[in-house]
C-alpha positions as CSV (number, residue, x, y, z in Angstrom):
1,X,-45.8,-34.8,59.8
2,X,-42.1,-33.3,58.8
3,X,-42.4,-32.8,54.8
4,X,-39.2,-31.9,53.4
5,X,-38.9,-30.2,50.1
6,X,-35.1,-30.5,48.6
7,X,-34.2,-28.3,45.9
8,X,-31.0,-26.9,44.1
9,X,-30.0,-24.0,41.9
10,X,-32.2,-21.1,42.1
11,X,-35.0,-23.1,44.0
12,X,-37.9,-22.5,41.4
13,X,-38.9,-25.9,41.5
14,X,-38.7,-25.8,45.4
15,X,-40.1,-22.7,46.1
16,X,-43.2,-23.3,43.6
17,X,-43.9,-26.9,45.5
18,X,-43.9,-25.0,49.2
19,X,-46.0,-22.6,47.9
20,X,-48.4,-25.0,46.7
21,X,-48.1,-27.1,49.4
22,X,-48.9,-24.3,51.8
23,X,-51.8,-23.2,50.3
24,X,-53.0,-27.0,50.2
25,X,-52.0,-28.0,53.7
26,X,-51.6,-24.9,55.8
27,X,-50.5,-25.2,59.4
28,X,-50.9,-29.5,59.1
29,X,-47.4,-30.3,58.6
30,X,-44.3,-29.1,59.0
31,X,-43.2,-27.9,55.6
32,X,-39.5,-27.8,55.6
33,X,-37.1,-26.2,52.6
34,X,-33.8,-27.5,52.3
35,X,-31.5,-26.0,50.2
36,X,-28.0,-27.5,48.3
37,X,-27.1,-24.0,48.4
38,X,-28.4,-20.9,50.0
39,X,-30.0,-19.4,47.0
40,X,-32.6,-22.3,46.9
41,X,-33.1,-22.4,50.7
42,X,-33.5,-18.7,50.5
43,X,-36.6,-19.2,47.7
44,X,-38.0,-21.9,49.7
45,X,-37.9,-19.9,53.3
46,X,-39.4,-16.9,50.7
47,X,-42.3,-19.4,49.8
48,X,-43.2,-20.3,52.8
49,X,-41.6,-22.9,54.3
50,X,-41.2,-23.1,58.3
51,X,-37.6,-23.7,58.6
52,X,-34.7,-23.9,56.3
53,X,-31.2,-25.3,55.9
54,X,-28.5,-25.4,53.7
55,X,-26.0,-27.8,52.2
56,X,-24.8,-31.5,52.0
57,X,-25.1,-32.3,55.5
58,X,-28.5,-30.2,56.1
59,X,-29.9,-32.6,53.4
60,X,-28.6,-35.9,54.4
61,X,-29.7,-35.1,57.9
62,X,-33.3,-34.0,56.9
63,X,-34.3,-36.9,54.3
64,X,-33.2,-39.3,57.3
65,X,-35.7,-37.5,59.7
66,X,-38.5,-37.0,56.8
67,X,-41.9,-38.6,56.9
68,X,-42.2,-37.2,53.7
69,X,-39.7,-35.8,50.4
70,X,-40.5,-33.7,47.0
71,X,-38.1,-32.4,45.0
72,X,-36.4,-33.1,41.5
73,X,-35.6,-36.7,40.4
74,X,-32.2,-35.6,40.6
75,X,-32.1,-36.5,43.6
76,X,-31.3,-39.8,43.3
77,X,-28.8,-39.2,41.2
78,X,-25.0,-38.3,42.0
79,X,-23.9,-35.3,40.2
80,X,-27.2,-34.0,39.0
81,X,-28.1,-30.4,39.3
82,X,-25.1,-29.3,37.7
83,X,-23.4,-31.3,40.3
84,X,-24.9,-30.0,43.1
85,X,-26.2,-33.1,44.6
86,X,-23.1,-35.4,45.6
87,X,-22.5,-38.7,45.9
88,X,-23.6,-38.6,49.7
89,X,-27.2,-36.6,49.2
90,X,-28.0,-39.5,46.5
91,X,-27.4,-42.0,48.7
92,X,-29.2,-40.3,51.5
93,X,-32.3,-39.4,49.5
94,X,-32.0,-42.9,48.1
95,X,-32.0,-44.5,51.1
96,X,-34.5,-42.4,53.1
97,X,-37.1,-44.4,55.0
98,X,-39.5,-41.3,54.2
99,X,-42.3,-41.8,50.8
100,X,-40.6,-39.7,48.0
101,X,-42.6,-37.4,45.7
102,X,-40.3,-36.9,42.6
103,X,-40.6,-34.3,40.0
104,X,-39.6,-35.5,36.5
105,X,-37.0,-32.5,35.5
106,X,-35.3,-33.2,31.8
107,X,-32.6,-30.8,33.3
108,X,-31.6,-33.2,36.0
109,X,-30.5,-35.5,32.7
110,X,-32.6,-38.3,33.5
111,X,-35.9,-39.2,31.2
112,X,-38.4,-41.0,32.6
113,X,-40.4,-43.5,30.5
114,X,-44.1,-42.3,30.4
115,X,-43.5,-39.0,31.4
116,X,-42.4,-37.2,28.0
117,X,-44.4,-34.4,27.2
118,X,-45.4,-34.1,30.6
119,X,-45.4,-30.2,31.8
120,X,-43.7,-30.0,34.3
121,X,-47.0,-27.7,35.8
122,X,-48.8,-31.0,35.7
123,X,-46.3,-32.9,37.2
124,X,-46.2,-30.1,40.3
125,X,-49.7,-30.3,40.4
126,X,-49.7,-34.1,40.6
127,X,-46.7,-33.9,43.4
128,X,-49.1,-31.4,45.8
129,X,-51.8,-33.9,45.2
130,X,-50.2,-36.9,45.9
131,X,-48.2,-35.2,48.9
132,X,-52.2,-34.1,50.5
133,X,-53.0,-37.9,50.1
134,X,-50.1,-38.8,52.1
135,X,-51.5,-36.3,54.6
136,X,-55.0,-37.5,54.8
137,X,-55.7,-33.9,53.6
């Protein structure tokens, strides 16, 4: 199983969920970091990931060949991340065939009903844990 973790900006978010992820998975899956920029594909490849690539077309490509995609809710939305995720890596995460894990980040300029006063440690706790049960792990 290919799990892809997408992350912009520094990575923090990204490089926290591959950390996790390792420890909770180990050698099961594939645990990909993709990057909209090379800072946060270098933080992910830092973490642990097992391969890493950078930019628009690095994530378009991966969330079409994903079995599996965490990251910020974002994501989904063009011009997020301080405009780091484009009109074509929405769409692509949008329409990925793969189960998305999203991470409800106020920063991203999107607030989710239900999940106010959330930390967002619970809600990376919560993504690892739902990731393993898409695992089997």
């Amino acid at each position: 199983m290919r799990i892809v973790v997408i992350d912009g900006q520094g990575g923090g978010l990204g490089a926290t969920l591959v950390a996790r992820l390792k420890a909770r998975l180990g050698g099961a899956v594939q645990l990909w970091g993709v990057g909209t920029n090379a800072l946060a594909t270098s933080a992910m490849l830092k973490a642990g990931a097992d391969r890493g690539a950078t930019g628009e077309n690095a994530v378009c490509w991966n969330a079409a060949h994903a079995d599996l995609i965490l990251g910020p809710i974002g994501l989904l939305a063009a011009n997020s991340l301080l405009g780091e995720v484009s009109p074509a890596i929405a769409a692509a995460v949008s329409a990925a065939t793969a189960r998305r894990i999203l991470i409800p980040v106020s920063s991203c300029g999107i607030l989710v009903a239900g999940a106010a006063g959330c930390r967002l440690e619970d809600a990376l706790q919560n993504a690892v844990e739902l990731a393993a049960a898409e695992v089997g792990a």
